[in-house]
ROZAVEX-101870 format. One record per atom (N, C-alpha, C): x, y, z; residue in one letter. Coordinates in steps of 0.02 Angstrom, whole numbers, padded with zeros to 5 digits, always signed. Each point is the difference from the previous one (the first is absolute). Example, Ala and Ser with C-alpha at 12.3 -4.5 7.8 and 13.67 -1.06 7.14 Angstrom:
<lumvexs>
+00660-00284+00390a;-00045+00059+00000a;+00045+00060+00000a;-00018+00053-00036s;+00042+00059+00003s;-00039+00055+00037s;
</lumvexs>
This chain:
<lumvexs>
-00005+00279-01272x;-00046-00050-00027x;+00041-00059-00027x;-00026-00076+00000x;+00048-00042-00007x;+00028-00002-00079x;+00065+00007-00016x;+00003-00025-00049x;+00015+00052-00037x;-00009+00084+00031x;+00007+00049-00037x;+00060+00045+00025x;-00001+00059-00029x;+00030+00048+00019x;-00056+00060+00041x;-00067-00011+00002x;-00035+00043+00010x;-00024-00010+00077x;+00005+00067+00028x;-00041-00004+00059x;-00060+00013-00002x;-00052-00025+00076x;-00070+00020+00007x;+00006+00045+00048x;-00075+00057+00011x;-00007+00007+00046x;-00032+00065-00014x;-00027+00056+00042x;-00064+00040+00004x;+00037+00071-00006x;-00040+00035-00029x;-00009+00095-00017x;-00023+00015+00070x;+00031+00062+00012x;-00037+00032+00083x;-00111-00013-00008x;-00030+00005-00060x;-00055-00024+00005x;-00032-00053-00007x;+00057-00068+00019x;-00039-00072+00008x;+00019-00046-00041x;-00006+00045-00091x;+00009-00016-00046x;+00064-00064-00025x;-00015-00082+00019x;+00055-00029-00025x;+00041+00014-00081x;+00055+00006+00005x;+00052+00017-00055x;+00048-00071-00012x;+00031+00023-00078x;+00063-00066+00004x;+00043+00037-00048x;+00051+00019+00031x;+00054+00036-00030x;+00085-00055-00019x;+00013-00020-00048x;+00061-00012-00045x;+00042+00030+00029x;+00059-00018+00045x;+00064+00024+00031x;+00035+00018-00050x;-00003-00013-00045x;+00068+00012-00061x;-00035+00054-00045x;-00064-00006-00033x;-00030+00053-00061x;-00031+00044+00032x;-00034-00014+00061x;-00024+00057+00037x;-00068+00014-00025x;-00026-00060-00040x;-00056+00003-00012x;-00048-00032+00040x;-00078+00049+00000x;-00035-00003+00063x;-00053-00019+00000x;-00044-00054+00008x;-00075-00008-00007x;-00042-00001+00065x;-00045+00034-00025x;-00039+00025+00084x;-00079-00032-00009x;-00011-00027+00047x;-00046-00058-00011x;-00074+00045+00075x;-00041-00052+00015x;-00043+00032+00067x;+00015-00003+00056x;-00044+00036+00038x;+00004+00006+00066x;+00008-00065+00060x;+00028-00007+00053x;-00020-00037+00038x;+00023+00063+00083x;-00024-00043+00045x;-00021+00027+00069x;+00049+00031+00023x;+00038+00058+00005x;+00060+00011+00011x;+00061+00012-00038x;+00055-00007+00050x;+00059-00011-00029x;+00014-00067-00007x;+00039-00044-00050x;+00015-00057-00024x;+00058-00026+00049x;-00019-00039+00056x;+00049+00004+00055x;+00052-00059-00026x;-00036-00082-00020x;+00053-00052-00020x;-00051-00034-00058x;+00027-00043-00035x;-00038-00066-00040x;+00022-00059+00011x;-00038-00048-00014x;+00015-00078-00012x;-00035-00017-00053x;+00061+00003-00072x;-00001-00043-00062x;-00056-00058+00007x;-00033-00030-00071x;-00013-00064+00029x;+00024-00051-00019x;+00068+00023-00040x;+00045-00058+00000x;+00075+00041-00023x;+00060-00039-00016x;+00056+00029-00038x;-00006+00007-00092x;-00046-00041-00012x;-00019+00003-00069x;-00027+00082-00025x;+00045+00009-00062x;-00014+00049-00034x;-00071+00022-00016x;-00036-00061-00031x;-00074+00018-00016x;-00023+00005+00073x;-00012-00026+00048x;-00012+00013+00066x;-00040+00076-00002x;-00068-00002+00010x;-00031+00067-00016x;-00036+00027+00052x;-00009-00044+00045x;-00034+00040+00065x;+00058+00001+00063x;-00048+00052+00051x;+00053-00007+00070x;-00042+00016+00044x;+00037-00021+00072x;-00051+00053+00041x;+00035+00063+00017x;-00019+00051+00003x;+00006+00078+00028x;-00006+00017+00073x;+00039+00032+00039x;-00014+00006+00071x;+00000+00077-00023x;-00054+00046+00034x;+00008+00073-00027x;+00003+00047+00079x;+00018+00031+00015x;-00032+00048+00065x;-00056-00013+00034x;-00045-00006-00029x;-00089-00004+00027x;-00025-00094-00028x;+00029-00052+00006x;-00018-00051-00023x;+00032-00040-00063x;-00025-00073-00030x;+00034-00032-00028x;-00049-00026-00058x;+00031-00007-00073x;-00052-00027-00052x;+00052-00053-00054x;-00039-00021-00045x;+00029-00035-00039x;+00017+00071-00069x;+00062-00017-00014x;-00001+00054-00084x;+00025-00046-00035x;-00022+00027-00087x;+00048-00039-00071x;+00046+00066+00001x;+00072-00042-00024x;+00040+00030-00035x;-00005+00019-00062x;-00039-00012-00031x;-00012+00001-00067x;-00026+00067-00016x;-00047+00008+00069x;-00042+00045-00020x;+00006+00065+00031x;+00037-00017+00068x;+00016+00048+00053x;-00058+00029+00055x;-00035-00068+00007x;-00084+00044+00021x;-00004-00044+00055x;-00054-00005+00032x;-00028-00054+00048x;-00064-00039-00005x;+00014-00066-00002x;-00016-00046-00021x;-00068-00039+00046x;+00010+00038+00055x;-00047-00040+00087x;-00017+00068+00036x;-00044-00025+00051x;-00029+00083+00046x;+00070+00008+00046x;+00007+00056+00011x;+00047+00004+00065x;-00012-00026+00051x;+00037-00040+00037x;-00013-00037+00053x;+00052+00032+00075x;-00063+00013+00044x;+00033+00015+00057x;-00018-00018+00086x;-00060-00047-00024x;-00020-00052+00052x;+00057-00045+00033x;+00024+00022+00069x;+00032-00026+00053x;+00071+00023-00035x;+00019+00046-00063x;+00068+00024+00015x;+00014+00061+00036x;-00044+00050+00008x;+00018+00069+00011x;+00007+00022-00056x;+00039+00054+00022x;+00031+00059-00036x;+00088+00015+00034x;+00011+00036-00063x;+00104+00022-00012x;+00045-00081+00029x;-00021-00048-00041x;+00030-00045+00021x;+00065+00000-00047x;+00044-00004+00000x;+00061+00014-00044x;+00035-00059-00035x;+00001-00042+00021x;+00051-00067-00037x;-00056-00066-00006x;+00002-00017-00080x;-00026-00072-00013x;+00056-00048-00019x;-00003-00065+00001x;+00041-00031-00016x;-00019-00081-00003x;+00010-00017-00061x;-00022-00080-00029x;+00029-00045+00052x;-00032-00040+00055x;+00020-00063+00022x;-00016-00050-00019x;-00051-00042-00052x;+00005-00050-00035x;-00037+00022-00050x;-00011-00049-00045x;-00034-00012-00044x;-00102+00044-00005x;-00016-00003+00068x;-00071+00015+00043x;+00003+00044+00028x;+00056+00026+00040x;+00020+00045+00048x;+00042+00034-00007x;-00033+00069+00017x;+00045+00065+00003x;+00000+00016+00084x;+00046+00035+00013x;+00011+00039+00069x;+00002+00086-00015x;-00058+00016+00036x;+00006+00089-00008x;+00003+00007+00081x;+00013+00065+00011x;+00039+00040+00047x;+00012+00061+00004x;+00016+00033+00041x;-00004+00066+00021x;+00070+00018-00010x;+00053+00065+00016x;+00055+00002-00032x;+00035-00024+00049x;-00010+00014+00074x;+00041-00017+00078x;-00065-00039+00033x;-00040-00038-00020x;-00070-00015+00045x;+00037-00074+00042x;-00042-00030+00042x;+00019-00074+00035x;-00037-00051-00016x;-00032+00013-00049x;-00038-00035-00064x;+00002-00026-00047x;-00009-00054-00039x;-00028-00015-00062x;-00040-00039-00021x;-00049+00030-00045x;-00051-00040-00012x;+00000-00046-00051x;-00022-00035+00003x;+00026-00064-00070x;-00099+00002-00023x;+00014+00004-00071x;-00056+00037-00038x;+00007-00062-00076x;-00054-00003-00006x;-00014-00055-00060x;+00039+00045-00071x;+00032-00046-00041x;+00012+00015-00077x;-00068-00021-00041x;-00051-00033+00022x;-00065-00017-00065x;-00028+00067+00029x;-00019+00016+00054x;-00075+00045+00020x;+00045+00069+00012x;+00028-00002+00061x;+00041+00062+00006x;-00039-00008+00081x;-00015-00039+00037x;-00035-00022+00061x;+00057-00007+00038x;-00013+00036+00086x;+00061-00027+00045x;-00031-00068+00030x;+00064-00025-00017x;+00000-00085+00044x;-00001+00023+00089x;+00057+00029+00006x;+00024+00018+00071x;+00035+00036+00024x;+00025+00029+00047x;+00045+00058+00017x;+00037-00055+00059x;+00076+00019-00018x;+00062-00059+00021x;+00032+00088+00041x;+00021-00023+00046x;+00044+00031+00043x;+00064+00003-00001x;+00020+00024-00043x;+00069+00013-00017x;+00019+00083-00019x;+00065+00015-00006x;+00020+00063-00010x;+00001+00004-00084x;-00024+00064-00005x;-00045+00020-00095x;+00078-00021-00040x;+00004-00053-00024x;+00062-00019-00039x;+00017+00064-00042x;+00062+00008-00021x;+00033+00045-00084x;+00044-00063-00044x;-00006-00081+00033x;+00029-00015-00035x;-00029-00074+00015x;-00015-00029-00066x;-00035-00082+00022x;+00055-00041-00070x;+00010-00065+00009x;+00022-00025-00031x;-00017-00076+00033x;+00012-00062-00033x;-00032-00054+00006x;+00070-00064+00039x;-00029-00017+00045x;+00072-00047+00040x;-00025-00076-00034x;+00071-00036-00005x;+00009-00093-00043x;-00070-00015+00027x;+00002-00004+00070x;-00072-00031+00026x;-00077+00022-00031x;+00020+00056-00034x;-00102+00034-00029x;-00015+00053+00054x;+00036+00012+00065x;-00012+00045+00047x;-00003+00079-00061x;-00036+00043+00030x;+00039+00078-00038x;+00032+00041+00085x;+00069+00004-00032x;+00023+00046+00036x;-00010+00081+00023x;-00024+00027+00032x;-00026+00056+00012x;+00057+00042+00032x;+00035+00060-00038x;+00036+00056+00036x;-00032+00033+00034x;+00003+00044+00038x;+00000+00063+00024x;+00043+00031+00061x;+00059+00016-00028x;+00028+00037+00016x;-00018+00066+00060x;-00051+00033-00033x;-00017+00050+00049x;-00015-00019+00069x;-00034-00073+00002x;-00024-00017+00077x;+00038-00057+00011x;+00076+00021-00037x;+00074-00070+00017x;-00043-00066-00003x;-00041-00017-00033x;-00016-00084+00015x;-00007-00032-00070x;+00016-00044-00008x;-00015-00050-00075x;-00050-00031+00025x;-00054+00006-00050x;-00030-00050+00021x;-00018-00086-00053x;-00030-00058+00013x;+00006-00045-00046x;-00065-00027+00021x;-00049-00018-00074x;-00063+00020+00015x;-00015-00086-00059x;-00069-00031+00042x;+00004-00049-00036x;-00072+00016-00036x;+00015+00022-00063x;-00065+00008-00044x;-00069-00049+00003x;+00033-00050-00014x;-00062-00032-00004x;-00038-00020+00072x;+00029+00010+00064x;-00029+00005+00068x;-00015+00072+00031x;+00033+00035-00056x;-00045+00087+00004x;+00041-00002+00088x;+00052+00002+00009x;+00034+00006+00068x;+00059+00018-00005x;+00043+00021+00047x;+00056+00019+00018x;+00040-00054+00034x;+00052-00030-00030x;+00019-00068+00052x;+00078+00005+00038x;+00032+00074-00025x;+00070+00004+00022x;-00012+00079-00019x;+00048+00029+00054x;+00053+00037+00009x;+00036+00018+00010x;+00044+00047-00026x;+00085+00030-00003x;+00011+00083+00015x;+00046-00005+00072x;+00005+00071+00018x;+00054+00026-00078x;+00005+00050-00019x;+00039+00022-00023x;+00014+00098+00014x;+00045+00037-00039x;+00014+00066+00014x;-00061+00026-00015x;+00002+00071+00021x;-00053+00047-00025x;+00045+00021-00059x;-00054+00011-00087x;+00008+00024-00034x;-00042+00016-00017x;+00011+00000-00086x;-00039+00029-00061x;+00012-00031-00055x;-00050-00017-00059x;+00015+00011-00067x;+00040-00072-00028x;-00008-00057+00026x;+00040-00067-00002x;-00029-00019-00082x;+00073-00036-00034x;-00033-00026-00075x;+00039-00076-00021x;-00037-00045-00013x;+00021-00057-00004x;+00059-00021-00064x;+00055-00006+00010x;+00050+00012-00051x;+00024-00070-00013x;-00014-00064-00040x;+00030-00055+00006x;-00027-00041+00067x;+00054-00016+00057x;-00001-00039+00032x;+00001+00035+00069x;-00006+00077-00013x;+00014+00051+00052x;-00052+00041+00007x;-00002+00040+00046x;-00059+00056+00019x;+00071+00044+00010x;-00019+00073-00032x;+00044+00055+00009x;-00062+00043+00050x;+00013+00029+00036x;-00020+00049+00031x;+00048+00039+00048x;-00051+00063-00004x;+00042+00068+00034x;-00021-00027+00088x;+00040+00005+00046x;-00001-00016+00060x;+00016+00067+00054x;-00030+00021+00077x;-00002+00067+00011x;-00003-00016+00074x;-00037+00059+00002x;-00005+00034+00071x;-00061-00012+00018x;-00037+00008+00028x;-00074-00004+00026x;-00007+00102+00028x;-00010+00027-00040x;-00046+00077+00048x;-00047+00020+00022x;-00012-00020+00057x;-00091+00004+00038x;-00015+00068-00035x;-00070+00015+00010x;-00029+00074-00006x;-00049-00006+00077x;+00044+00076+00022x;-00033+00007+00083x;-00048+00017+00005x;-00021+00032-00070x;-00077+00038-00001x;-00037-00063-00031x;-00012-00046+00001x;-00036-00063-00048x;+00041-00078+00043x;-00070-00024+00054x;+00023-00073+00014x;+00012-00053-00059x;+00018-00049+00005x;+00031-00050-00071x;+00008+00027-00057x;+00032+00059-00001x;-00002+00025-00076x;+00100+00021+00010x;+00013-00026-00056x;+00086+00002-00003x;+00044-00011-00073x;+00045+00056-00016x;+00026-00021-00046x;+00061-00033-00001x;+00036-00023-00052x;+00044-00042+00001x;+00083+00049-00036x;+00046+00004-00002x;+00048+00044-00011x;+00070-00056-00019x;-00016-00018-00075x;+00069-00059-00030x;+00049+00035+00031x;+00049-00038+00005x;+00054-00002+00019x;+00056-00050-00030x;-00025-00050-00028x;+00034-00059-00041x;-00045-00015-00059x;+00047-00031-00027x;-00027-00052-00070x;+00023-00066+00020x;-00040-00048+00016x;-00003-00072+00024x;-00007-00049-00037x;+00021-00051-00035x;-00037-00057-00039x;+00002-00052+00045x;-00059-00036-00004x;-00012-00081+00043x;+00000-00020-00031x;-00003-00073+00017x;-00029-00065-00011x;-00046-00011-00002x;-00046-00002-00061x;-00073+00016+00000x;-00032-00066+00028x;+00041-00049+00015x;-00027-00089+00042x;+00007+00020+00067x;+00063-00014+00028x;+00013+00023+00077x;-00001+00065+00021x;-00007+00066-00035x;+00003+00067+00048x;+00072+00025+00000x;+00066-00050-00035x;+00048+00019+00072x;+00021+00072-00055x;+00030+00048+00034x;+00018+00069-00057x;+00073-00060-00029x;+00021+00031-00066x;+00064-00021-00026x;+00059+00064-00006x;-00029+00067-00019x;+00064+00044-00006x;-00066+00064+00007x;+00037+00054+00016x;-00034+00079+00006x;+00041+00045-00025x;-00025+00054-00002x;+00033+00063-00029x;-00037+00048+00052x;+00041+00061+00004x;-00016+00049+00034x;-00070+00032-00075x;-00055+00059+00042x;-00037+00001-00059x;-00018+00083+00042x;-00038+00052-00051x;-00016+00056+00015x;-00074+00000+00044x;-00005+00057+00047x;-00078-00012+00020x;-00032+00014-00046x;+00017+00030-00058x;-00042+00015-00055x;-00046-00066-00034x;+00022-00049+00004x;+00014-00071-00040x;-00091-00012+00031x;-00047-00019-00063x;-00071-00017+00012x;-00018-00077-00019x;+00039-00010-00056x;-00020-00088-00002x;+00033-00041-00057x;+00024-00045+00002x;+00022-00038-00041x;-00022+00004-00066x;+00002-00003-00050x;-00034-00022-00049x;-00009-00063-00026x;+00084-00004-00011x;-00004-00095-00007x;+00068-00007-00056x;+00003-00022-00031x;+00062-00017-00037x;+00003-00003-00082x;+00053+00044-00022x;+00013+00009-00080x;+00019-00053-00038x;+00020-00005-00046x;-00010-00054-00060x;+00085-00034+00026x;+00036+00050+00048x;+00057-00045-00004x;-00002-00019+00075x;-00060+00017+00038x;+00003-00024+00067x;+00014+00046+00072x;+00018+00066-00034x;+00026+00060+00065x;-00048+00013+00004x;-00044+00026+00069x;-00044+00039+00043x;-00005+00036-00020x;-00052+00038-00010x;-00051+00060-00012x;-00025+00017+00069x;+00011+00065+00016x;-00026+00020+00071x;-00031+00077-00029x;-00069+00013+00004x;-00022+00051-00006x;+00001+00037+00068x;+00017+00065-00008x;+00020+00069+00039x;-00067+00053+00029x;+00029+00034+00035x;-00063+00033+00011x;+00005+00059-00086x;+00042+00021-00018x;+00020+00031-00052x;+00049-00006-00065x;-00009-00082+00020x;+00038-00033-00077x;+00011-00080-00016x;+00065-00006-00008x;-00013-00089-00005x;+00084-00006+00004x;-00004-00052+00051x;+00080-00022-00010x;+00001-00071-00030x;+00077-00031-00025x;+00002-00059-00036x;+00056-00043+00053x;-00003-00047+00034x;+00053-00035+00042x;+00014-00065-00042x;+00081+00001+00030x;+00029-00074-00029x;-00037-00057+00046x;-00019-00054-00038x;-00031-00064+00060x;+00040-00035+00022x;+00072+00002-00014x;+00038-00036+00053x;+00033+00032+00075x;-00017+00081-00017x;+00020+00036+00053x;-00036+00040+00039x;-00053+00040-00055x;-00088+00033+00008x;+00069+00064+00022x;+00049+00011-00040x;+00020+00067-00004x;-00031+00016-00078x;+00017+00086+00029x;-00051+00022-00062x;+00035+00013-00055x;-00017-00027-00049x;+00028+00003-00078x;-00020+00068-00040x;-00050+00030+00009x;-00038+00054-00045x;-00026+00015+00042x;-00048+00086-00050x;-00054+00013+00072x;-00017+00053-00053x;-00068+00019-00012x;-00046+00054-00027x;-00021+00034+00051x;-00012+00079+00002x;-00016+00063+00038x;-00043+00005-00048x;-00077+00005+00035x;-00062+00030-00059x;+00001+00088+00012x;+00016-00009+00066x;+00004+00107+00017x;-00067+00013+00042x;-00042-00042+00010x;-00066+00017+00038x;-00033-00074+00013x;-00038+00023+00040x;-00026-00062+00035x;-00027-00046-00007x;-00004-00085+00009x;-00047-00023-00071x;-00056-00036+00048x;-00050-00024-00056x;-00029-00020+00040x;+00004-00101+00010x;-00013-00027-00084x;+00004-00067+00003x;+00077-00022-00048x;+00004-00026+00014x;+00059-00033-00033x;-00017-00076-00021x;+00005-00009-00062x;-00004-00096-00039x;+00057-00023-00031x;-00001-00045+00020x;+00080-00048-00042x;-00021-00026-00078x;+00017-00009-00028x;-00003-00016-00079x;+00093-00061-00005x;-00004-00027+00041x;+00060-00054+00006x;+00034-00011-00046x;-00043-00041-00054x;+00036-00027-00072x;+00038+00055-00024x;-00048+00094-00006x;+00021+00035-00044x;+00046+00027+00032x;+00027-00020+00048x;+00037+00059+00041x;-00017+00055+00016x;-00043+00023+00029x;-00037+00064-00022x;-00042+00014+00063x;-00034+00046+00016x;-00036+00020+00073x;-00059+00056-00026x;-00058-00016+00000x;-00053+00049+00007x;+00010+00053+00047x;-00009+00053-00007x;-00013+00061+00072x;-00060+00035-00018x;-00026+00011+00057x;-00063+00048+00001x;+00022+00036+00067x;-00035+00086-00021x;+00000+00043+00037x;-00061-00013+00052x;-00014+00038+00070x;-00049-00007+00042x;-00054+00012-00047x;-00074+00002+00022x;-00041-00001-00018x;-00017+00080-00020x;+00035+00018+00039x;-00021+00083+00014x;+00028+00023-00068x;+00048-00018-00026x;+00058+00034-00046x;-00017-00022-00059x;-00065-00036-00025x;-00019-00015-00054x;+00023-00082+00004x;-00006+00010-00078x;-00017-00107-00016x;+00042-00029-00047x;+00065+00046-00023x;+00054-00006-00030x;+00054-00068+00032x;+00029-00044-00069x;+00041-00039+00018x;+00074+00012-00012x;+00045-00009+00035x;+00054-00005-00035x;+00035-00082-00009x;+00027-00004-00056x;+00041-00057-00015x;+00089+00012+00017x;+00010-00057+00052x;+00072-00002-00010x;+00029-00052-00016x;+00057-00001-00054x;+00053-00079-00034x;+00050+00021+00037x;+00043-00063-00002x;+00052-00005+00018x;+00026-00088-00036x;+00074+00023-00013x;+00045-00072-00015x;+00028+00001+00044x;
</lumvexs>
């Protein structure tokens, strides 16, 4: 949440929560439709008290204040298990599926879709000098660059198959791979890192790599002194950013499920799968 040490996000029964990374103290607020998939703040301001909620089964307005929901669930022209929201202006959000060839650009006043843009389901948007938003996705190798206010797609960029890309400064770090069809399932394929890559988050071009584990699931993004955070399938490693060799590395011992960066504090949220309960762990590091 902006401004805090505390994360958001849902009990296996719906129930939104906001748990304090450091005291471990927990306030458990109401229900919304699901699991709590992403949010969009409605601003960086502290008092800043509402957001919108993307949940499993649909999307609403909630207060932070209160931990509840604020609007009806809305699920007119989104579906269902759509996985990633993400603020493109001021009006506009982009939601999406986790691998879909989709995104729908959906009002910030109503929670109404404007339109569905043909592009690959971004994991990573950030804003180009021109006002364009740059669109990753890695999984289907293409960037895409999307002109908001013409609700269109006006360029694209082949790039590698990856995963898990995080905007660091003036760079995009992402894990870069293999492509693995599945013979039993047409267009369905996973991806298998093989490197740690940083670009040029303007031109594309890569600048330096590191060899990286297939274990390796996604960037996180960058600590208070600037080294990479790469969450694991079963821990968290720490890389130098002038080399993206690895400086540190935490073993949780079992499998996790989400992993969050906490940047300033140096520090990394972990959560176990869903199955294994709703327990967090905190990790520091200097």
């Amino acid at each position: 949440m902006p401004g805090t040490a505390s994360v958001l996000s849902t009990l296996p029964n719906g129930k939104l929560y906001q748990c304090d990374a450091f005291t471990g103290d927990v306030r458990v607020g109401k229900t919304v439709s699901g699991d709590l998939r992403a949010i969009v703040f409605d601003g960086d301001s502290d008092h800043q008290d509402g957001a919108w909620a993307l949940a499993t089964f649909g999307l609403c307005r909630i207060s932070l204040a209160s931990l509840s929901r604020t609007s009806a669930n809305l699920r007119k022209g989104l579906g269902t298990y759509q996985g990633r929201m993400v603020a493109l202006s001021g009006d506009v959000s982009g939601i999406s599926t986790f691998f879909g060839r989709s995104m729908k650009l959906v009002s910030r006043v109503d929670g109404s879709v404007l339109k569905t843009v043909k592009i690959g389901a971004p994991s990573l948007v950030y804003r180009l000098p021109d006002g364009r938003q740059r669109c990753w996705s890695p999984y289907h190798a293409v960037v895409s660059d999307l002109d908001v206010a013409a609700r269109r797609c006006v360029d694209r960029h082949g790039v590698a198959h990856g995963a898990g890309p995080a905007l660091v400064g003036d760079e995009v770090v992402a894990l870069c791979g293999v492509r693995q069809d599945d013979a039993r399932a047409p267009n369905v394929w996973d991806v298998r890192p093989t490197q740690l890559v940083a670009f040029d988050a303007y031109t594309l071009q890569p600048l330096r790599q590191a060899a990286i584990g297939a274990d390796a699931v996604e960037v996180l993004g960058a600590d208070s002194a600037g080294r990479i955070v790469v969450g694991r399938r079963a821990g968290v490693t720490v890389h130098r950013p002038d080399t993206l060799a690895v400086e540190g590395a935490y073993e949780h011992g079992a499998p996790l499920g989400d992993a969050l960066l906490l940047g300033e504090h140096d520090s990394v949220v972990l959560r176990g799968p869903v199955t294994a309960g709703n327990g967090l762990t905190v990790v520091r590091w200097t």
